[in-house]
TORGU-569481 format. One record per residue (C-alpha): x, y, z. Coordinates in steps of 0.2 Angstrom, whole numbers, plus 5000, padded with zeros to 4 digits. Layout:
TORGU-569481
XYZ;...
//
This chain:
TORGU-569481
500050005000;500650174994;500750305007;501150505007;502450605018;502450795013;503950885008;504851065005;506551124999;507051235013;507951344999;506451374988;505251345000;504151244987;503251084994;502650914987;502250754993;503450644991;502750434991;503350264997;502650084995;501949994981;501250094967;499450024964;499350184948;500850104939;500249944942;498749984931;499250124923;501250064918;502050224915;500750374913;500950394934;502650434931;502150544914;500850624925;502250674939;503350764927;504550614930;504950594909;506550504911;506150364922;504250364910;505150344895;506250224903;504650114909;504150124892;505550074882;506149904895;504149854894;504149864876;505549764876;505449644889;503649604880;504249594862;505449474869;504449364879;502749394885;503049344903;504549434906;503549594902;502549544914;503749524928;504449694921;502849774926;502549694943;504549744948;504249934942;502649954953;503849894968;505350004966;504550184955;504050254972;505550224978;506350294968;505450424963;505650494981;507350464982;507650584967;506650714976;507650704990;509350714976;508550874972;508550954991;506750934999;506750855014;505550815027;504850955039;505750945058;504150955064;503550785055;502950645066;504350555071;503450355065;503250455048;504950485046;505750325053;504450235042;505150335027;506750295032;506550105032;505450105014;506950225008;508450125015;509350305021;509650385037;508750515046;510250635041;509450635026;507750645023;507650805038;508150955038;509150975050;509851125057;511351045065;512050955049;513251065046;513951085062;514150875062;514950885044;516151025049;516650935066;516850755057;517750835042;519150895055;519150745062;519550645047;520850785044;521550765059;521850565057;522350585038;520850505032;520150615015;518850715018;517550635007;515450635004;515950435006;516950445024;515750565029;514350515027;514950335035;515450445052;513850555054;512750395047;512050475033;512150345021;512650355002;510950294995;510750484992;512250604986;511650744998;511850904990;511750995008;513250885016;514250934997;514051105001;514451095019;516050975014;516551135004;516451265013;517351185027;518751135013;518851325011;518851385026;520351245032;521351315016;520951465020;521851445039;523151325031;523751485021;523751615035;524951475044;526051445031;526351655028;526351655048;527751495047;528651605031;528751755040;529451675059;530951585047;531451745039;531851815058;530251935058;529851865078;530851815093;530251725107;530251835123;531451745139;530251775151;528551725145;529051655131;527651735119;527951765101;528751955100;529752075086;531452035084;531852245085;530752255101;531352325117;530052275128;528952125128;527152175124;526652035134;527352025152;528152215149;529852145152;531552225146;532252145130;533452275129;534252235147;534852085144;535452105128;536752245136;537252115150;
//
């Protein structure tokens, strides 16, 4: 039995339902549900492997038909979700673990939720941190996502953390450059980072300049 669970992109704000279960309409109706939904490519498809499958043995058409009214929801919901709706926070929670299990992904995936990016970031510098590479595979296997779907919100956050860590790894490297050139110094007494021409420590307020006439 088919059921519904509505949808929205939290970018375009647009919603839709989005269905799971057997599909009684393509069942009798082969692939005009699919044409009706806008879905052309996985119609035309129907209608190309049915015509085929029949021309070539009867039977096997028929086997064709019964497998596509198991799997087009499916799939059809799955590519929804490939296109950034998600499942309101605010959905019952049986709805979505139910969606879950008919979908095969995590709950990662199908919510929006607002702490995915926090958990991407934090596992993305964990990997780092281990030398593992920072990938939608590794990280969706950390935070248990799932790769049944190739998230375009954990993408997004994988690159903009991979920005921001280049971003920091170049101030280091100039910060790096411009200690072995003999820009800095450490202070003798607190030991803090100071300018190689300075008198007076910035930090404890001690006297370079002393010792260096001892």
């Amino acid at each position: 039995m088919a059921k519904a669970i509505s949808l929205y992109h939290p970018r375009s704000g647009l919603s839709i339902d989005g269905i799971y279960g057997f599909s009684w309409t393509t069942f009798f109706f082969g692939p005009f549900p699919a044409l009706f939904r806008g879905d052309w490519g996985m119609g035309i498809l129907f209608i190309l492997i049915w015509l085929t499958a029949g021309i070539i043995f009867a039977p096997l058409g028929l086997v064709v038909h019964l497998g596509a009214a198991f799997i087009y929801n499916r799939r059809y919901t799955l590519r929804l979700l490939e296109r950034g709706y998600r499942v309101p926070p605010n959905a019952p929670l049986n709805e979505v673990r139910e969606l879950c299990s008919a979908l095969q992904v995590s709950q990662h995936v199908v919510i929006a939720n607002e702490n995915l990016k926090r958990d991407v970031w934090e596992t993305c510098n964990a990997l780092k941190k281990e030398n593992i590479p920072v990938t939608i595979g590794n990280v969706c296997r950390e935070i248990g996502a799932g790769t049944a779907v190739a998230d375009v919100y954990i993408n997004d956050y994988i690159d903009s953390w991979k920005e921001s860590w280049r971003s920091e790894n170049m101030i280091h490297k100039v910060s790096v450059a411009q200690n072995d050139r003999g820009d800095t110094k450490q202070c003798p007494f607190c030991a803090e980072t100071i300018k190689r021409a300075a008198k007076i420590c910035r930090h404890c307020k001690s006297s370079i300049e002393s010792i260096a006439v001892d």
